[in-house]
N, C-alpha and C positions, 0 to 999 in steps of 0.2 A: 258482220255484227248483227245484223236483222236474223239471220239464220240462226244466230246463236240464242238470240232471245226466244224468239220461236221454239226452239227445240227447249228450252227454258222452259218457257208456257205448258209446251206439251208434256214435260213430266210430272210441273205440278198440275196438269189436268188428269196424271195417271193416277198420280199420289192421292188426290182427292176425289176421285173415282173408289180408289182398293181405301178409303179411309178408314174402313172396319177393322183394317188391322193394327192404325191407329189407336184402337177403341180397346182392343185385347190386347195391347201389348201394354199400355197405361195400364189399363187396369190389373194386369198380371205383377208389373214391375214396379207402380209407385206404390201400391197401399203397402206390399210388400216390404219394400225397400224404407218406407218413412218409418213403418213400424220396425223395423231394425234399428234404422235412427233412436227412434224415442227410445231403444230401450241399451244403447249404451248406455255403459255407467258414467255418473258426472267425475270429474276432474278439479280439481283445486289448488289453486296456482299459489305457493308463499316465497317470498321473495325477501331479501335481506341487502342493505345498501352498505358499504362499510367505505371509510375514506381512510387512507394511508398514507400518513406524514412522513415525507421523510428528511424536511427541515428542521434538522433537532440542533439546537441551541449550541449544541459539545461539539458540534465537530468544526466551526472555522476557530473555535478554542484548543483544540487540541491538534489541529494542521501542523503538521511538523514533529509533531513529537509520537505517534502512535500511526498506524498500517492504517491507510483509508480504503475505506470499500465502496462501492457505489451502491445503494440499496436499491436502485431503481433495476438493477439487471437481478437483484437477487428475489426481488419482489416480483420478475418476468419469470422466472426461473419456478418461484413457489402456483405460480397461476399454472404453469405447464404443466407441472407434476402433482397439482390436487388431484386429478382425475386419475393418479397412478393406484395400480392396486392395492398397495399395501395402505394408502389412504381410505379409498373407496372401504378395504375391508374394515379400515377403524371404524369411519362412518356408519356399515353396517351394523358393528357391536355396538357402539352410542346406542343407535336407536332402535337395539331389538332386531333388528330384519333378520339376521342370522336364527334367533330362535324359529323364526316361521317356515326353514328349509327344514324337510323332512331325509334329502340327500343329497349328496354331493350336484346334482345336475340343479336344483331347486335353487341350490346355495351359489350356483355359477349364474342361474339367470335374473337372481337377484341383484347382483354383480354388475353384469350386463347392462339391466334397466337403471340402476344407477347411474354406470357410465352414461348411456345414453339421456334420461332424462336432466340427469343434473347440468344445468349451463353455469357457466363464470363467463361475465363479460367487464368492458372498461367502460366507462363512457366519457368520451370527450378527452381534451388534453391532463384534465385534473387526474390523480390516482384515486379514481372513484370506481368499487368495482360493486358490480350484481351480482348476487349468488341468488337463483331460484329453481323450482323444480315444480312441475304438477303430479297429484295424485290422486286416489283414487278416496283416499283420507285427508282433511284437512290437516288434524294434530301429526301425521304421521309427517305432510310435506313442512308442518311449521318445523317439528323436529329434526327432519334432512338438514332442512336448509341451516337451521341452528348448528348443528350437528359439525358443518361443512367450516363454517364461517369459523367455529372454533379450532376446527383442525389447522384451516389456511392461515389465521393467528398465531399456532403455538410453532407450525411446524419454521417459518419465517421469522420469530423470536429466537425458535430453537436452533436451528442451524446457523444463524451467528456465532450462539455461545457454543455448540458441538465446532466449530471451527476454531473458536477461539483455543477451548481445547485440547482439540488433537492438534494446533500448532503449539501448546507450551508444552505438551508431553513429547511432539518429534522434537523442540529444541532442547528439552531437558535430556534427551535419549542422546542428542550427539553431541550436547555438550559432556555430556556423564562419557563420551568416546573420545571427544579431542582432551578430555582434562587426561584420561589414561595413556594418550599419546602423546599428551607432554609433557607427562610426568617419567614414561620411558625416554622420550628425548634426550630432556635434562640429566637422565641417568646414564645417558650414554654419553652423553657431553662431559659431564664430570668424570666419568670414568678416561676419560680420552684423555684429559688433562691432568689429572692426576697419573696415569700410566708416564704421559710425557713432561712432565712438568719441567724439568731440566732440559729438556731439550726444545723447548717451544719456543718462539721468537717473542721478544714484548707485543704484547697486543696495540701498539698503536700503530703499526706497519706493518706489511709481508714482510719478507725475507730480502727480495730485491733493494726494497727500501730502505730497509736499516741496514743494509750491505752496504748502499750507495752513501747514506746518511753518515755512517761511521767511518768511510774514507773520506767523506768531503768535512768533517769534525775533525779527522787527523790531519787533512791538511790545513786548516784552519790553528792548528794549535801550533805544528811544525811550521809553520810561516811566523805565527805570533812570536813562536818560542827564537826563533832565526833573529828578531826585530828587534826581540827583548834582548838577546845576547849582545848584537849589536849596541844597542844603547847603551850595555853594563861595559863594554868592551871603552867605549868614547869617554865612558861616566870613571873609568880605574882613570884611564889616560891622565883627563884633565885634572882628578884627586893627583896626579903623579906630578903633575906640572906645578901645580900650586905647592904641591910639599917641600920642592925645588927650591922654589920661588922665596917661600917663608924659612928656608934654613937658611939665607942669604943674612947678614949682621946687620945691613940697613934695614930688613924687613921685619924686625922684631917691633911688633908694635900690638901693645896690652891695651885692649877697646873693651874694658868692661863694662859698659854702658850697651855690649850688642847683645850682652847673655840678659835673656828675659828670666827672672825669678818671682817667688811668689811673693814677696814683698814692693812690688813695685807700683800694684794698684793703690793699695795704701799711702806709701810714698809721697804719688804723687796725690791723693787729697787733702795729705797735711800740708804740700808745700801750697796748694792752691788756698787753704783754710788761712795760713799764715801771710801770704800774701791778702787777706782780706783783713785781717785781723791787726798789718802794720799800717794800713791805711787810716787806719780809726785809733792805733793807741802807740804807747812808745815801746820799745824793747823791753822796758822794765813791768812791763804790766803784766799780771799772771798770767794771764792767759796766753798772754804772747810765749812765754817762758817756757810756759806749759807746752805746748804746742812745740817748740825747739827742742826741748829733752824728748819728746816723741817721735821725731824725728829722728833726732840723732841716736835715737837707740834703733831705729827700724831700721836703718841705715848700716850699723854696725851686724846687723842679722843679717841681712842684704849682703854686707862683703866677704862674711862667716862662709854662708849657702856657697857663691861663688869661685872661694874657694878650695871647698870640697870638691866641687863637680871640676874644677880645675884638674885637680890630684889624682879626681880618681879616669880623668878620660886620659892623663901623660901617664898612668898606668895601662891603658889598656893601646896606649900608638905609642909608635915607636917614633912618630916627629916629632914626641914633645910638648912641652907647652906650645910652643910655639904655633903650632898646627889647630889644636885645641881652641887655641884663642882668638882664629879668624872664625868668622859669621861663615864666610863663602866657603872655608873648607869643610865648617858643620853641615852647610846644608847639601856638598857633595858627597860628603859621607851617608849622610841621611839618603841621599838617593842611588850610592853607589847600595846599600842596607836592603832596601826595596826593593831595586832589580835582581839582586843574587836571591831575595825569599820567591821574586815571582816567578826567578828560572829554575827553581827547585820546584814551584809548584807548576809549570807547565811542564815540566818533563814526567809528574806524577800522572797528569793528565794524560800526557801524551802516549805515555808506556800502557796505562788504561785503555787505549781506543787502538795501540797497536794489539794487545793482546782481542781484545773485542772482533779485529778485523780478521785475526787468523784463526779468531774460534768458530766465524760465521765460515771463511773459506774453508777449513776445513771440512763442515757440514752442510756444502752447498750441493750436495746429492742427495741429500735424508731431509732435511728442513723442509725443501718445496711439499716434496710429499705429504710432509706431516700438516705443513700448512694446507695444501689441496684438502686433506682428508677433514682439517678444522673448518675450513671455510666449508665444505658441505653440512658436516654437523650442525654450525650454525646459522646455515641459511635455509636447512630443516627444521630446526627450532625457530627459525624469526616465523618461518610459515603458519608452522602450527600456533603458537602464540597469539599469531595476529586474526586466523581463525577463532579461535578460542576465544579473545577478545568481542571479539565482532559475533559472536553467538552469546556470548552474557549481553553486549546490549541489545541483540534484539530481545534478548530474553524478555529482559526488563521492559521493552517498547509494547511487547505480547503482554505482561501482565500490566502495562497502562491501561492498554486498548482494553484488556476484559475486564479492570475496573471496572474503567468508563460505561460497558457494555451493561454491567449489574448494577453498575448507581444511574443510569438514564440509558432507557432504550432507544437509540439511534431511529428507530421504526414504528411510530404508535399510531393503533388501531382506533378511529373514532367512527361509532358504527351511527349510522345518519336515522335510517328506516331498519327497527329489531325486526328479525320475523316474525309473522303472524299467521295463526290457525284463519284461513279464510271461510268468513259465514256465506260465499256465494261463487256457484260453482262458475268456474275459468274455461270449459269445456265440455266435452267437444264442439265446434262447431257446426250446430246442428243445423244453423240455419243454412250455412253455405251446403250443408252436405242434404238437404229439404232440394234446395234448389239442383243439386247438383243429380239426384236420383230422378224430379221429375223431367230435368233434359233428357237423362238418358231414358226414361221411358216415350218420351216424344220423339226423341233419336230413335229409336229399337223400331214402333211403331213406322215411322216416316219410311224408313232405309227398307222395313217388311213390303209396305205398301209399292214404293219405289221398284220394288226387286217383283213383287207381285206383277204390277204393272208391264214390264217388260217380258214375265214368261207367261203371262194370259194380258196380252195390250188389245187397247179397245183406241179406237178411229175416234180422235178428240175434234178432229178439222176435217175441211175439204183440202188445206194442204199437203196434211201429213198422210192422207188418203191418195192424195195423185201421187204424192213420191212414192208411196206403198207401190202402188201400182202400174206408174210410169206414164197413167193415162191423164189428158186433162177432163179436169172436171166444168160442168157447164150451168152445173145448176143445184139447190139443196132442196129437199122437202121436208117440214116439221112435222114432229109426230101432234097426232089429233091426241084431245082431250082425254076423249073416251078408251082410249090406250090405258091411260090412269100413269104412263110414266113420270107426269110433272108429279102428281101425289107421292107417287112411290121415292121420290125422289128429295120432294120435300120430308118426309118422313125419315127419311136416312138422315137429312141435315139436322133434324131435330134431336134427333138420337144422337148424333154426334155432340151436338152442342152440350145436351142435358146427363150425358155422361160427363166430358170436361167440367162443366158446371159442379156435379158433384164431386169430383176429383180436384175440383179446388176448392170446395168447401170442406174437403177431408183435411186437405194439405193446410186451410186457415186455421182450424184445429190444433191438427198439431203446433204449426207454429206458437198459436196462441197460447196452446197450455205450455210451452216454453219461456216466450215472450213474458207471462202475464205469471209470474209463480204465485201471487200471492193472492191474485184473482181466482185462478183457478184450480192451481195444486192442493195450495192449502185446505179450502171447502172438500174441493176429493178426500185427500189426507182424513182428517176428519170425519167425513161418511164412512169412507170403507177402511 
């Protein structure tokens, strides 16, 4: 570690030996270099803040009923693609830059320095974005940046409704294509039904089914009908028995009291009225009297009626009065009457679903097919239908959403900081780039001296003179006065210092007339 500092020591003893070259390299490379500085052109930063809503009031209003979009990936989307060319180049017509290309390459690195100078940034979680740009014109960068801010505005408005759009024009396109596909459908369905209409099975079953349906219906009827006969068969018997019965001479017995006629309800009111009417007065009273001739004439129409229908049922049976005038063989006649209409009409039935059964067997080679071919027809028309269906309501769902999109923009621009033409210039930084020419000219200077040093080296010690030489050393001797090297020497220092000196009272300078524009510029300004 000693060694190394040592050998430390001894170059900046070399360094500040060759320090003249120090002295020429500053002074070649800083006045130089700062007056390059001072004479960049100034730059001028305008900047524009804009904040991006895009909590709009319509959309947990309209959840459910309309295409939601997330604005925040389309607001990601419009920040990436401002810097696209066909932006940049609107940008350039806004503000003129294109008239200042004289050709095609001028007009490209117009282009260019756009892309490159124009930034878009976010800041923080808020959608708060910056648009700025320096130039070399104030009004030119307030216009950029205006320029910008309205593009990233309209193009972000605009590509909602351009989406909105071209989705009602593709769904008006295919629905304008499944409406013509199901209107051929339908025409081939009709046609198919009409070609087979006699031969097509009822539409509420296959073929199998109403196959299976109309044997299991014939036996159903051909059971009933068995049942029925049966009872009409039991029903003659016992009409047979009782007719027996009542031709027998003890069994003639005349119950007209069991034939119900239309005089009977009456009847019986007057005998109930008369009966109220002998409790309160005597026989002789009118109204009693009354009441008895009313009777006894309803009474006489009563055994009139009775014995029409007598006469005319011992006309129509061969038992007789006799038969006629029981209750119990009216009412088996009545029901032997019933079952003969019912067994006539279940064999009407019955012959109907035997023919039914042999119309389908017969056609049980041609029907499946014809049904195969129906069921596809119509399970291409449920398709298409239900398409078609389900593209009118989106339709409809598309022209909600771009209502909604033209009566309230989902997206609004609230711009915080407008741009502004800047009165004070943003750049370059002259001071870093002050400091940064006079290192390198103390750098250039050091590294000459340094490198001096080593190809003409001069003996700073007695140590670095025994390593020279390998010999030890035992003793030094200073130079005398009269040599004149300590003069010579001090004079060099002087020189050095009063060079630096002015090389930083050049560099104050400058700074200052930067530093100080209104101190210093302006008075210049003015004089010259």
């Amino acid at each position: 570690m000693q060694e190394i500092l040592e050998q430390i020591i001894d170059y900046l003893k070399g360094i500040w030996i060759k320090r003249r070259y120090i002295i020429i390299s500053t002074w070649l490379i800083c006045p130089l270099g700062w007056y390059l500085v001072a004479q960049m052109p100034n730059v001028y930063k305008s900047q524009a803040r804009v904040y991006v809503d895009t909590q709009s009031l319509l959309r947990p209003l309209l959840r459910g009923l309309t295409v939601e979009t997330n604005p925040d990936i389309q607001i990601r989307l419009m920040v990436k693609t401002l810097l696209s060319r066909p932006n940049l180049e609107r940008i350039s017509r806004m503000t003129d830059l294109d008239v200042q290309a004289n050709n095609s390459e001028e007009y490209e690195a117009i282009i260019k320095r756009l892309k490159d100078d124009l930034k878009i940034s976010k800041g923080g979680r808020e959608n708060i974005y910056t648009l700025s740009i320096d130039d070399k014109n104030p009004e030119m960068a307030k216009n950029i940046v205006q320029s910008a801010l309205t593009v990233f505005i309209e193009n972000t408005l605009g590509e909602t409704r351009n989406d909105s759009d071209t989705a009602q024009k593709f769904l008006d396109t295919q629905i304008k294509e499944y409406e013509n596909r199901l209107a051929a459908s339908e025409a081939r369905l009709t046609d198919f039904k009409q070609k087979y209409s006699g031969v097509l099975p009822n539409q509420s079953g296959g073929f199998y089914s109403q196959l299976s349906s109309s044997k299991e219906n014939l036996k159903a009827i051909e059971l009933e009908l068995l049942e029925t006969k049966t009872r009409l068969i039991s029903a003659k018997a016992q009409l047979h028995i009782n007719t027996d019965n009542m031709t027998d001479p003890q069994n003639k017995i005349k119950t007209e009291n069991s034939i119900e006629t239309t005089f009977d309800n009456r009847i019986a009111e007057l005998e109930a009225t008369l009966d109220s009417l002998q409790l309160r007065y005597t026989d002789q009273h009118p109204d009693v009297r009354e009441v008895k001739r009313r009777l006894e004439h309803l009474n006489k129409q009563r055994t009139t009626e009775i014995e029409k229908y007598l006469a005319a049922a011992s006309a129509d049976d061969s038992g007789g009065v006799v038969m006629s005038q029981s209750p119990v063989m009216q009412e088996v006649q009545i029901q032997v009457n019933k079952l003969e209409n019912q067994v006539a009409s279940l064999n009407v039935r019955a012959k109907n679903y035997r023919e039914r059964v042999k119309e389908l067997e017969s056609k049980i080679h041609t029907l499946p097919e014809i049904e195969a071919e129906l069921v596809g027809l119509n399970r291409g028309y449920g398709i298409t239908k239900k398409k078609y269906n389900d593209l009118l309501s989106r339709r409809e769902t598309a022209r909600l959403a771009q209502q909604a999109d033209e009566t309230t923009d989902k997206i609004q621009f609230k711009t915080i900081d407008p741009p502004r033409a800047a009165t004070k210039p943003s750049g370059p930084p002259r001071m870093i780039f002050f400091v940064v020419v006079t290192i390198l000219g103390i750098g250039v200077g050091i590294g000459i001296s340094l490198l001096m040093s080593q190809l003409n080296p001069i003996v700073t010690s007695s140590a670095q003179l025994s390593k020279a030489t390998g010999l030890p050393i035992f003793g030094m001797v200073s130079a005398n006065e009269n040599l004149g090297l300590q003069k010579w020497h001090r004079r060099k220092t002087l020189i050095f210092m009063a060079s630096n000196l002015v090389l930083l009272v050049i560099l104050v300078t400058f700074m200052s007339y930067f530093l100080f524009p209104d101190l210093i510029q302006a008075p210049l300004k003015r004089i010259f």
